[in-house]
C-alpha positions as CSV (number, residue, x, y, z in Angstrom):
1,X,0.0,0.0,0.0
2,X,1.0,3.4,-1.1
3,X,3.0,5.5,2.1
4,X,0.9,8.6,0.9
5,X,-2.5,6.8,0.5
6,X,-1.7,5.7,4.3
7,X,-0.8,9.0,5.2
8,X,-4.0,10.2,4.4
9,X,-6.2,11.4,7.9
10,X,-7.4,14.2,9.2
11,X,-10.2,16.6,8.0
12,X,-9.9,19.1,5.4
13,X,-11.9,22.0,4.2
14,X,-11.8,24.4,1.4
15,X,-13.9,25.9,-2.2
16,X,-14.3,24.5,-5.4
17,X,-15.9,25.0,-8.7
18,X,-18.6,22.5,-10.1
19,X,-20.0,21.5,-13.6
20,X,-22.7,24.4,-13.5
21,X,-19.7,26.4,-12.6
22,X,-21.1,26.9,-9.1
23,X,-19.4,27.6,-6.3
24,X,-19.0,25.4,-3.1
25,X,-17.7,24.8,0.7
26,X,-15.9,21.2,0.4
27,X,-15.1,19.1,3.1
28,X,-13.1,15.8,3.0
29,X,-12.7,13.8,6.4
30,X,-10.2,10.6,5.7
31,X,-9.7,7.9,8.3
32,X,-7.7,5.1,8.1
33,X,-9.3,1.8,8.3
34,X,-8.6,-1.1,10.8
35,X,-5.5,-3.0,9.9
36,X,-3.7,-0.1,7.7
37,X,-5.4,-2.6,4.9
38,X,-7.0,0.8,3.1
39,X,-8.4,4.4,4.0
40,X,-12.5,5.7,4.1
41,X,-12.9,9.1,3.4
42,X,-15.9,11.4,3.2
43,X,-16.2,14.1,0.9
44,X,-18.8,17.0,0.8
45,X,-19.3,19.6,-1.6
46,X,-22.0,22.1,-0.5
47,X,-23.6,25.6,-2.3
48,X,-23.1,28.6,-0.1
49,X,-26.9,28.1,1.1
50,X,-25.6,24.5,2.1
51,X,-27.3,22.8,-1.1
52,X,-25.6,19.5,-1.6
53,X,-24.2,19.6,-4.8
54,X,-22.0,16.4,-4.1
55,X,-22.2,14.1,-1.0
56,X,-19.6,11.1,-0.8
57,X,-18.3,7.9,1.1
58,X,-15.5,6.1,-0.5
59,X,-12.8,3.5,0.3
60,X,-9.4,3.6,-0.9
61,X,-7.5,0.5,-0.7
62,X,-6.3,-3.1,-2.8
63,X,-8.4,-4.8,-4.8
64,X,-9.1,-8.8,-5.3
65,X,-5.7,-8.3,-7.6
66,X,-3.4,-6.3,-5.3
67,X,-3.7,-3.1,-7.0
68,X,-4.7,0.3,-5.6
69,X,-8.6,1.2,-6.2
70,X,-11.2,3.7,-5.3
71,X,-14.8,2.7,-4.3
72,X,-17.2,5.7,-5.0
73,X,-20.6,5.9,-3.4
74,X,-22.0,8.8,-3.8
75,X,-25.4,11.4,-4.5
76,X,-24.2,11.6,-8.5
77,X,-23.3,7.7,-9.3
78,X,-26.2,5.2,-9.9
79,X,-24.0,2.6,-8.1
80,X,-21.0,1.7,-6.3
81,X,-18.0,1.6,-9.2
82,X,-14.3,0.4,-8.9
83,X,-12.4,2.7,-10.3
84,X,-8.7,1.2,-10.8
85,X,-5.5,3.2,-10.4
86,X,-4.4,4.4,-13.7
87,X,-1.9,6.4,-12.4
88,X,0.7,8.0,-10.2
89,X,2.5,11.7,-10.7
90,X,5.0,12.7,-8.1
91,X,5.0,16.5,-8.1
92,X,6.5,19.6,-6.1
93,X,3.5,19.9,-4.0
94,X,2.9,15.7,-3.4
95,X,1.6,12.7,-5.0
96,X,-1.3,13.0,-7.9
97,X,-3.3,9.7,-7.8
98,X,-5.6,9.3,-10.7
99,X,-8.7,6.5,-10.6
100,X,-10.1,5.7,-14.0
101,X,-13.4,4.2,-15.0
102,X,-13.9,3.8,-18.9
103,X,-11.8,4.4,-21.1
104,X,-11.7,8.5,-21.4
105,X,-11.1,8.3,-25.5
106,X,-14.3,6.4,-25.8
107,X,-16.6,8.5,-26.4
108,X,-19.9,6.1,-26.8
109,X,-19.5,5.2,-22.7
110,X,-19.5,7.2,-19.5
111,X,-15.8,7.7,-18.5
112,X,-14.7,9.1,-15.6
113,X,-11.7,10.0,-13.8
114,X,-11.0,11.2,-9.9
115,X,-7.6,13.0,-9.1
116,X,-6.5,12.3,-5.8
117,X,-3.9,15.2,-4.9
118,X,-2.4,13.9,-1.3
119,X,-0.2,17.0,-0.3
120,X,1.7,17.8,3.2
121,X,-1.0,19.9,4.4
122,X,-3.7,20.2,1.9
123,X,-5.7,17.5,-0.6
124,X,-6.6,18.3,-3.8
125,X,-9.8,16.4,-5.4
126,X,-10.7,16.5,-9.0
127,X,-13.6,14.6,-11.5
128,X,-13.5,14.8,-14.6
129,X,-15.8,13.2,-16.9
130,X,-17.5,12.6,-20.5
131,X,-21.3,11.6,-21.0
132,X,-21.5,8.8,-24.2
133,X,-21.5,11.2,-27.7
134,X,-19.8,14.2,-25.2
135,X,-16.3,15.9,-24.7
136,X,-14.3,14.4,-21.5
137,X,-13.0,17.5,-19.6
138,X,-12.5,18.4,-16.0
139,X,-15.7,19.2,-14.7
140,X,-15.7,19.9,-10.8
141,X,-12.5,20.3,-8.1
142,X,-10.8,22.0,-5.4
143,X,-8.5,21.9,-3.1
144,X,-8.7,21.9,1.0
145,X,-6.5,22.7,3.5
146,X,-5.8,20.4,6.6
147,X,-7.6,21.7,9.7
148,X,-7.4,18.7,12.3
């Protein structure tokens, strides 16, 4: 398991941008799960007049093959996905984590993406997506700062 991915705890607040290019209070609250076998996080996006525009429990952890994978559940899926681990981009600022579901060229399926941005004091947490027959593009993100 990832040191970063395990690294992840504590809650963290800060503003994003949605698809309707709204803007929103986010809050992500990670805990680690028991055994250091994977990490549940909760993430909230909410309008200024606390409207949920996002509401989310996920698990981070290895799948039935060994490799790192999200679980979504959340107010804007119809189900519970795996997305896989497509990738992994050290940077200045931390580690960028990128879950995949569908292939993002293919544009007669929903594909989606989820950039995980683990950073010393801040996360960073990114969907992009593309409806079947429309453009894949970033559509919703934002970054939050640690507070406890």
């Amino acid at each position: 398991m990832n040191h970063e991915i395990l690294s992840l705890n504590g809650r963290f607040i800060g503003e994003g941008i949605n698809h309707d290019n709204q803007s929103f209070e986010a809050q992500f609250i990670a805990t680690q799960t028991a055994g250091v076998k994977g990490v549940a996080f909760r993430f909230e996006a909410r309008g200024k007049d606390q409207a949920a525009f996002h509401l989310e429990s996920s698990l981070l952890g290895l799948n039935m093959k060994g490799e790192l994978a999200l679980w979504v559940m959340s107010s804007n899926h119809p189900g519970i996905f795996e997305r896989p681990l497509k990738s992994t981009h050290k940077t200045e600022h931390g580690t960028e984590f990128i879950f995949a579901f569908g292939d993002k060229d293919n544009r007669n399926i929903f594909r989606e993406e989820i950039l995980l941005d683990i950073r010393p004091s801040s996360v960073r947490y990114v969907y992009s997506w593309g409806m079947p027959g429309g453009d894949f593009a970033e559509r919703s993100g934002c970054t939050m700062k640690r507070v406890d």
